[in-house]
N, C-alpha and C positions, 0 to 999 in steps of 0.2 A: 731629273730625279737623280742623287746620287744614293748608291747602292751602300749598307751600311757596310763598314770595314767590319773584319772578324778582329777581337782580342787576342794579343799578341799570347794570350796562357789560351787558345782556344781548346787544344788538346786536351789540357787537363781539365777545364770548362764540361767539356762533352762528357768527359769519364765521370765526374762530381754528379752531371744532370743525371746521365744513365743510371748509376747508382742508388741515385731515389727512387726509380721505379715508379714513375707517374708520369709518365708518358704513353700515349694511347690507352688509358685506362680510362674508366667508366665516370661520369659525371660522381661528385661529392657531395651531403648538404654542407660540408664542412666549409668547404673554399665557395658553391652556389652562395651562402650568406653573406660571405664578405663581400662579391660581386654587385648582390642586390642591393644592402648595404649602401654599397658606393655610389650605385646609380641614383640609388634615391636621396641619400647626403650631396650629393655633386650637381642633379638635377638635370644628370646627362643621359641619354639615351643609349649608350653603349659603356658599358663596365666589362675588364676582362681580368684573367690570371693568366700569362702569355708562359711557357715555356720554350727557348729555340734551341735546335738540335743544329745539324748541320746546315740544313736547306731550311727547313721551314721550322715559323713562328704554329706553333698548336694552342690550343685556348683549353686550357683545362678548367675553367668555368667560364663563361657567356652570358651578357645578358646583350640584347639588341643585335646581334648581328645571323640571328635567325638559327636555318642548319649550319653555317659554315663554321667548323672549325679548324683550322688551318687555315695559314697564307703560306706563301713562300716569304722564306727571310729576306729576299735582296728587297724586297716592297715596304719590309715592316719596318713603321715603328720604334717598335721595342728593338728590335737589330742595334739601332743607335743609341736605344735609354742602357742596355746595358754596357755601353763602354765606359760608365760614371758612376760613381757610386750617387752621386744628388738626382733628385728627379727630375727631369726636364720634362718642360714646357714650351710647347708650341701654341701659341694664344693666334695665330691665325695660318694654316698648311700653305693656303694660297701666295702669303706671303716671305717662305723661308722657301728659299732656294733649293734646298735636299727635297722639299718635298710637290713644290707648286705642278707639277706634274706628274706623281705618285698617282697611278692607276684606282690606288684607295680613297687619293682625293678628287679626284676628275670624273671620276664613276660612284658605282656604291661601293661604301656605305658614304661617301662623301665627306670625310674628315676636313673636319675645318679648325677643329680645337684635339690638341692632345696632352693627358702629363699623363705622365709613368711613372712608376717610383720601380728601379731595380731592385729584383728580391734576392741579395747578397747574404749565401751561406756566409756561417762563423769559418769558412776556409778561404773566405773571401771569393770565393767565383760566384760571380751574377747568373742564376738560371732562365730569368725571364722579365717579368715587370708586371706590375701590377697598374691597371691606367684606366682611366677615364676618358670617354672620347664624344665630341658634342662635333652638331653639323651646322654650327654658328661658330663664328670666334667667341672667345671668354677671356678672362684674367682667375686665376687663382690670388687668395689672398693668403699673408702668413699660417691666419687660423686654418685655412683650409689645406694648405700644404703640410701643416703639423698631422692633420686628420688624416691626411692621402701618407704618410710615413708609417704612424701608427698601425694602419691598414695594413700596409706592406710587411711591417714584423708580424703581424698575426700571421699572415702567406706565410711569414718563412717559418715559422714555428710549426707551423699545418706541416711544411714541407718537410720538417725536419724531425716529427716527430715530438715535439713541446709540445705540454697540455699551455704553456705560460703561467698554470699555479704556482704559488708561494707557500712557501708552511704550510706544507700539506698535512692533513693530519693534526693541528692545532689546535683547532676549530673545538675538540670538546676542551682543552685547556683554558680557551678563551670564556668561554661558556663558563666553565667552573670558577675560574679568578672571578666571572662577575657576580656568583651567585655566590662566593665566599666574603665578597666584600660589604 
């Protein structure tokens, strides 16, 4: 198993995370949706919203992985999805070297498939990742990696405080141009 490296910005990483103020706080239905969401688009048994502090990966929404929330970072995952901004994919744990003996895939929950997609503030530091995780190998396809991105902005817009609306406020304008025309 190798232990993921911390990011060379990991100081100001940590200050960015803490800042949000969504660590150890109380389950969401805001980010629960996007999770459930995922599970059931992905047809995986394990969807999460990871954010990592210094030591440990936290799940600030869960679907399949029971009460636990937390791991420890050196084990996770997402430790390594957020050194990138692109999503990786691990299409079989057993057969990548970092992880073929990761205690998360030799035990439970038994990882055999993982993508992440890092959820990267507009400051550019990666908080956590948003991931999919199945106890078979898989392949993602482009369409489905589009859908695991899109997923990922909505997290950061949750995280950031975006409703993601447009022309707010339009909407009787739009209304009136139709009934004027």
């Amino acid at each position: 198993m190798l232990a993921p490296p911390k990011p060379a910005n990991e100081a100001a990483r940590i200050a960015a995370l803490y800042a949000l103020l969504m660590l150890d706080t109380p389950p969401e239905q805001r980010f629960d949706r996007i999770v459930e969401f995922a599970a059931q688009e992905f047809d995986a048994p394990i969807a999460l919203i990871t954010l990592l502090d210094d030591d440990r990966q936290w799940f600030k929404a869960a679907i399949g992985m029971g009460t636990t929330c937390q791991t420890s970072r050196d084990i996770s995952f997402c430790g390594h999805t957020i050194l990138k901004s692109e999503i990786m994919v691990i299409e079989d744990a057993l057969e990548d070297p970092r992880f073929a003996d990761n205690p998360l895939v030799t035990g439970p929950p038994h990882i055999r498939f993982y993508a992440g997609a890092p959820l990267v503030l507009p400051s550019g530091y990666a908080m956590g990742s948003l991931c999919v995780i199945d106890t078979r190998p898989r392949r993602l396809d482009g369409m489905e990696l589009a859908i695991l991105s899109t997923l990922r902005h909505l997290v950061v817009q949750q995280l950031i405080g975006e409703d993601g609306g447009e022309d707010e406020g339009n909407d009787d304008d739009k209304g009136r141009e139709a009934t004027d025309a």
